[in-house]
SEPA-864934 format. One record per residue: x negated, y, z of N, C-alpha, C in turn; residue in three letters. Coordinates in steps of 0.001 Angstrom, whole numbers, plus 500000, padded with zeros to 6 digits. Layout:
<rs>
XYZXYZXYZALA/...
</rs>
This chain:
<rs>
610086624861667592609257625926667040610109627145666686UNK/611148626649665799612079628226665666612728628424667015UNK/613122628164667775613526628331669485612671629731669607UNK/611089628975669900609549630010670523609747631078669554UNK/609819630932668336610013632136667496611309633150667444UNK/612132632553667722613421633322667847613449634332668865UNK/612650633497670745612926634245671544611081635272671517UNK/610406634793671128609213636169670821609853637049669943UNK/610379636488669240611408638019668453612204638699668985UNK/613175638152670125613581638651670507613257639921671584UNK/611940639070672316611286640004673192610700641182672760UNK/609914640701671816609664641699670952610446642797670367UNK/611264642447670266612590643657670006612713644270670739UNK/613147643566672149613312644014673345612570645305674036UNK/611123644727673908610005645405674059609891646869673808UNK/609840646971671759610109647870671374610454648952671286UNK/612395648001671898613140649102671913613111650330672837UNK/612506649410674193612245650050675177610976651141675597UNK/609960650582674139609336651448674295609771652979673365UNK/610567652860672545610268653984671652611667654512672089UNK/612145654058673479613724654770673950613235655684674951UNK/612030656669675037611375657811675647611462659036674803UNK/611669660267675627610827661536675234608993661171674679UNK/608910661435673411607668661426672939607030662495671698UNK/605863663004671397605394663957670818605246663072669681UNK/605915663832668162605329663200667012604017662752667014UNK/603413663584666807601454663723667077601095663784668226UNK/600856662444669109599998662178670490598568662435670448UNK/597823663668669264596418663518669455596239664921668947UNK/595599665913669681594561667328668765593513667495669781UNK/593477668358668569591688668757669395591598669912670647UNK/590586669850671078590481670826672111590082672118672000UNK/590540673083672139590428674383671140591355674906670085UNK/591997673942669623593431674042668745594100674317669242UNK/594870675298667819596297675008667697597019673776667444UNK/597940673882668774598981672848668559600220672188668104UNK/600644671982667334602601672234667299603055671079667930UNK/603528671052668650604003669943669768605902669897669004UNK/606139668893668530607319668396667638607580667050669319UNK/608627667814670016609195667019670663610390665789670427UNK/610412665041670344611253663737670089612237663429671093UNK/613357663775671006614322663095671952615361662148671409UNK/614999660537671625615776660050670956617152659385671083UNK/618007659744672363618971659450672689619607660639673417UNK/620571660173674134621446661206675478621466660255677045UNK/621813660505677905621570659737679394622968659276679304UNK/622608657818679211623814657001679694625087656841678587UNK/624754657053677585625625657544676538626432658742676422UNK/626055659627677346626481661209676806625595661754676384UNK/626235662874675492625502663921674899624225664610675548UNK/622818664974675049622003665895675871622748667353675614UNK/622685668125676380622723669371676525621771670425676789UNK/620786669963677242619545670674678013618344669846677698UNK/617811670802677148615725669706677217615271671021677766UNK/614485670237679273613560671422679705612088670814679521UNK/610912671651679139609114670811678975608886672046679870UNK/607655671406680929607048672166681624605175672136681283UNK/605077673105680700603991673196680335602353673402680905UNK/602006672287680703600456672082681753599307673123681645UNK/598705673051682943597908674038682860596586673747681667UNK/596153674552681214595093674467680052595831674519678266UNK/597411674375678224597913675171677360598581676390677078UNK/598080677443676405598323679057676674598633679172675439UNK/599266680254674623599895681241674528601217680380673558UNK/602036679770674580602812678910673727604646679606673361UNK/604564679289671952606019679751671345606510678852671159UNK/607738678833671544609497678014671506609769678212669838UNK/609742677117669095611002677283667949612462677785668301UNK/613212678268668134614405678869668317614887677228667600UNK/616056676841668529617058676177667130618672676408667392UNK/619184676535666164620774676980665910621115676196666999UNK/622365676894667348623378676669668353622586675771669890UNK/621177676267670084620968676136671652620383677832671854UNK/620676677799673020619834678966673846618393678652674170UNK/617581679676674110615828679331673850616039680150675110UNK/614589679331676152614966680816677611613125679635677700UNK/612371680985677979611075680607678983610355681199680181UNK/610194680400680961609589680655682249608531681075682077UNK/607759682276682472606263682833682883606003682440684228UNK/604492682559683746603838682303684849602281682753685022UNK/601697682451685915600056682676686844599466681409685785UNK/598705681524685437597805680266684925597061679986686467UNK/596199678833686511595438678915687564594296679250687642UNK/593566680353686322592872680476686216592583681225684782UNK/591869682074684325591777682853683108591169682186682029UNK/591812682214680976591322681735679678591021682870678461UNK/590320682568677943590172683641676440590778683122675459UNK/591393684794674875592175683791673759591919685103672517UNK/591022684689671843590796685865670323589736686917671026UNK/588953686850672257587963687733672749588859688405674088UNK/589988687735674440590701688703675330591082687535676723UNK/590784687871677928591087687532678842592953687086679191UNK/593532685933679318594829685135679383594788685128680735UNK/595882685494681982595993684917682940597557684568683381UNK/598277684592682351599567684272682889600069684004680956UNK/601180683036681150602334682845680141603370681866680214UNK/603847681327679355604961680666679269604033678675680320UNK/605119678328680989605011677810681662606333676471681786UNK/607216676951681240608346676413681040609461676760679981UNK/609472676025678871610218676144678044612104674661677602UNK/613078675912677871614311675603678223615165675416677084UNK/615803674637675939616748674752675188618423674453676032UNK/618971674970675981620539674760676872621451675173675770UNK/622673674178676262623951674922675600624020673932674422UNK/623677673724673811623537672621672209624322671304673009UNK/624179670824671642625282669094672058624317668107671190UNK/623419667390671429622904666225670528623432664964671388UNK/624707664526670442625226663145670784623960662188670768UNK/624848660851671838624309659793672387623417659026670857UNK/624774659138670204624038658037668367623094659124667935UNK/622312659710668409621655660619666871620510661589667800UNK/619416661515666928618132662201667610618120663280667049UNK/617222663957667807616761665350667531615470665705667893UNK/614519667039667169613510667245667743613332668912668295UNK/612660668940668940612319670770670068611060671139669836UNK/610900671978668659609338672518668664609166673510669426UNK/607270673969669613606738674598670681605731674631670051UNK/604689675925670144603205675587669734602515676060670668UNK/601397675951671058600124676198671604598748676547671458UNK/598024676860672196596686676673671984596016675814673611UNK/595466674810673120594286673901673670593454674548673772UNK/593557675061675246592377676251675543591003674869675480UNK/589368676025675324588718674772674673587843674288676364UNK/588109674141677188587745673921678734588464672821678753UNK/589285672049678160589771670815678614589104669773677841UNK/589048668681678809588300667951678273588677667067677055UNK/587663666626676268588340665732675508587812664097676125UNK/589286663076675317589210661761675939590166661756676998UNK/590665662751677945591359662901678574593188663302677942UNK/593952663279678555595912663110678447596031664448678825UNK/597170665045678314597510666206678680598785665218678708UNK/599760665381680053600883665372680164602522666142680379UNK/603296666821679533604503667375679811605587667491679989UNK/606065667299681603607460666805681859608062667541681046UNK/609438666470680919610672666627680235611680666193681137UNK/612398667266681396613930666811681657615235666949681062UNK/616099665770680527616771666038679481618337665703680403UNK/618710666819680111620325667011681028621696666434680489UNK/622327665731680129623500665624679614624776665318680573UNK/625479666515680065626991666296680861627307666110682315UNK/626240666374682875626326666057684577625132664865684761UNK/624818663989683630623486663449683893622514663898683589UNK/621280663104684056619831664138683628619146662537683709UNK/617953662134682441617009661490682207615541662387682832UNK/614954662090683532613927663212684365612754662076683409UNK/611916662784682614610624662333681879609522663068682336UNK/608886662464683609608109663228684617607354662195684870UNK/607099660962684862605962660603685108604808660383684547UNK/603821660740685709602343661034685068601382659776685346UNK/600747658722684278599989657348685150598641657909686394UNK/598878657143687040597593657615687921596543657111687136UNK/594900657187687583593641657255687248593829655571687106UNK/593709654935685811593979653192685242594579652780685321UNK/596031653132685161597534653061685224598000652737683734UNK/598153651662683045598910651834681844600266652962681682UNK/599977653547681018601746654590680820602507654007680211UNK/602320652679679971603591651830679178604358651223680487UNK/603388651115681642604194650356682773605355651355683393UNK/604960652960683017605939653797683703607179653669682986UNK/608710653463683952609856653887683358610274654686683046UNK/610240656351683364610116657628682591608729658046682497UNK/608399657866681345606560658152681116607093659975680456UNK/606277660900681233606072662302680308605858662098679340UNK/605879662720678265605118662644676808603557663613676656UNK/602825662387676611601559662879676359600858662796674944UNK/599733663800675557598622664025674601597383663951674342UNK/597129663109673955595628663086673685594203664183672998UNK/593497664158673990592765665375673673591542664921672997UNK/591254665283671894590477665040670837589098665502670937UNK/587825665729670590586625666466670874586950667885669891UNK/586445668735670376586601669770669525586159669895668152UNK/586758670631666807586433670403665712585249671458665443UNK/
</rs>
């Protein structure tokens, strides 16, 4: 009996560890129509080096999104075409940030860190549905690529780099 219990503990550990050793969003849930603050989680470096680089590429149906600045990385964002026009305060949106870049910083292998960003959940997306946003996290000549998206009844626990998603809430 302690044997069966030892090794479900163990798996269980196992399990765990592996699940919460991803790029993931503090808060996996807002509403549709919100503001967002997306508190990115990176909790290691690739392979035991340092990250240097977190890039998030930002999905279509979130607009007018700002980068937290943080000490000693470089903040750099990509514009872009939306695929389509959104309103935002009575005013027509057809292009913005699309990709947001921290470079240059050092977060060693032992020790996490987080990358804020905010948004708005334009209110056309559905709720019940995932918003997903690659992450690619660069260290030292390696790169952890956090890009996969589950297909249509795909558990995202089965993916080995799962994006960090979001759950879209009904509007408030």
């Amino acid at each position: 009996m302690n044997r069966y219990l030892l090794s479900a503990g163990a798996l269980f550990a196992l399990g765990t560890s592996v699940g919460f050793a991803h790029v993931t969003f503090e808060t996996q849930e807002a509403a549709v129509g919100s503001t967002y603050k997306a508190v990115l989680r990176v909790p290691h470096g690739c392979d035991g080096k340092a990250t240097t680089t977190v890039r998030v590429q930002i999905p279509e149906g979130v607009i007018s999104v700002k980068p937290m600045p943080k000490p000693g990385w470089t903040l750099q964002v990509k514009k872009g075409k939306y695929e389509k026009s959104y309103q935002l305060h009575g005013q027509a949106v057809t292009s913005g940030v699309k990709e947001v870049d921290w470079s240059g910083g050092s977060l060693p292998d032992e020790f996490y860190d987080e990358f804020v960003f905010r948004g708005t959940l334009t209110a056309d997306l559905l709720a019940g549905q995932a918003l997903y946003f690659p992450v690619v996290q660069e260290c030292d000549g390696a790169a952890e690529r956090w890009i996969e998206i589950p297909a249509a009844g795909q558990d995202e626990d089965a993916l080995e780099y799962p994006a960090p998603g979001l759950k879209l809430a009904p509007q408030e």
